[in-house]
N, C-alpha and C positions, 0 to 999 in steps of 0.2 A: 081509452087513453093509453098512450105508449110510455111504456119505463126507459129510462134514460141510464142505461148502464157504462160502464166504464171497463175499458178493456185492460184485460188483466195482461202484464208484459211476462213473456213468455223466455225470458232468460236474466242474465244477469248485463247490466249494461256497457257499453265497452271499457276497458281500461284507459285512461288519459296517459297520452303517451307526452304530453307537450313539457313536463320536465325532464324528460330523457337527454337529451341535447346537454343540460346543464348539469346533470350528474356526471353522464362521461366525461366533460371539459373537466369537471372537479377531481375526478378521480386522474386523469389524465396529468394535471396540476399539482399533485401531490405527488404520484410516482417521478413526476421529474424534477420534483424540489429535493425529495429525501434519497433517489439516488446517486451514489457515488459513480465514479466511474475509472478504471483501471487508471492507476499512473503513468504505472511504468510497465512495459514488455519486457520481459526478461529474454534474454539470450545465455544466458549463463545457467551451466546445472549447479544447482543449489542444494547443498543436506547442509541445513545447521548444524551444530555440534550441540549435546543438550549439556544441562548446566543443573546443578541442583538450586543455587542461591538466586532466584529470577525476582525480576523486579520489572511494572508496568512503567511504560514513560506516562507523565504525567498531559503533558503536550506536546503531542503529535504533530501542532501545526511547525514548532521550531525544530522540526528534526528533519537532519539531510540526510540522504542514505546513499551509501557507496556499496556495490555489489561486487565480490570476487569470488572468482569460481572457471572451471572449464569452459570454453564455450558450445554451445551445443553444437554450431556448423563447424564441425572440425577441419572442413575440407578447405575451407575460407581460413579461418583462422588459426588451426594449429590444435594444439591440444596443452599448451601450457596457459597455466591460467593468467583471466584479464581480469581489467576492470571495468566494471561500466557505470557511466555516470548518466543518473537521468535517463533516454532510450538508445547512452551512444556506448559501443565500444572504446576505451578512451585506454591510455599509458596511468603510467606512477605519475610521470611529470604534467598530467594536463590537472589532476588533482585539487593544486594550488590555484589556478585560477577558477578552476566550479566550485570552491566553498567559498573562495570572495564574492562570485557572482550569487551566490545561494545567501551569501550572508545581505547584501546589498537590498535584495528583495523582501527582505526582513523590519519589521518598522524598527527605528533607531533606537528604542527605549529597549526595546525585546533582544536586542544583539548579543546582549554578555552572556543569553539564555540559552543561545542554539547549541543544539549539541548534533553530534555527527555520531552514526550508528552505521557501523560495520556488519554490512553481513555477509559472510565469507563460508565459504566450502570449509566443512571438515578436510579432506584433504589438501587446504590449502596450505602450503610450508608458512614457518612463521617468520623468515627471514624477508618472504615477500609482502606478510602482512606488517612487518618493521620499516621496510620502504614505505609501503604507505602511512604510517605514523609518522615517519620524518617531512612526507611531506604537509602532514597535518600541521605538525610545530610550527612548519614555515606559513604557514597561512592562519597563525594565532588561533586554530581552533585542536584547544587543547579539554573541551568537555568531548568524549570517545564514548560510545555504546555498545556494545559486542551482542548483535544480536543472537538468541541462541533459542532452542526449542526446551521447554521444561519438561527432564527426566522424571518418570512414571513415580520410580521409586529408588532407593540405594544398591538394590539389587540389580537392577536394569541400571545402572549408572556403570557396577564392578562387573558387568556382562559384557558391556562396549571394550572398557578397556582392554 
């Protein structure tokens, strides 16, 4: 009489690969939920001025930002500073109509809230950052943000100076 053996498997058996498809999609599905992606290109050199008294904005989403500073192509543009609104090179005067335009996109409850954040070169004179405050008043946005980098310490604040 013959014994009926059973053969023994001689590895481990393959891995299932048939959720693989639905992990990548998921992973793939998250990294392009959660990220962000550049606003704005800057064309302007930028060094903040650092500040000891900083304060975070609370919401980011009602904040408009105006950029002054050198421009980097100086052969194009010069070397006296601009402004740039959004990704354009723009005047003092175009100003007044991108913070109505920026306000308009704003739901109408949130409006009294927007505030407008300056971020301006250290060397930028202050009589050209006074132009652009006057054209801020014209265009009713009188909440102003002076973006700035926070100083190490007091010592590193009277070293700058």
């Amino acid at each position: 009489m013959g014994k009926i053996r059973k053969e023994k498997s001689k590895g481990t058996p393959p891995l299932s690969t048939a959720s693989l498809p639905d992990i990548v999609f998921m992973l793939l599905f998250f990294f392009m939920v959660t990220t962000t992606m550049r606003e704005v290109d800057l064309k302007l050199i930028m060094k903040k001025p650092r500040a000891t008294e900083v304060q975070k904005l609370e919401r980011k989403d009602l904040v408009t930002y105006i950029y002054v500073g050198r421009p980097k192509n100086t052969a194009t543009y010069g070397i006296e500073p601009r402004v740039q609104l959004d990704d354009q090179l723009a005047t003092v005067d175009d100003i007044q109509g991108f913070v109505v335009v920026k306000r308009e996109e704003i739901n109408e409850k949130e409006r009294p809230l927007m505030t407008v954040s300056l971020k301006a070169d250290v060397n930028v004179k202050m009589g050209f950052i006074g132009d652009i405050k006057q054209e801020l008043r014209k265009a009713q946005a009188l909440k102003l943000n002076y973006s700035t980098n926070p100083a190490a310490d007091q010592e590193d604040l009277f070293r700058t100076l």
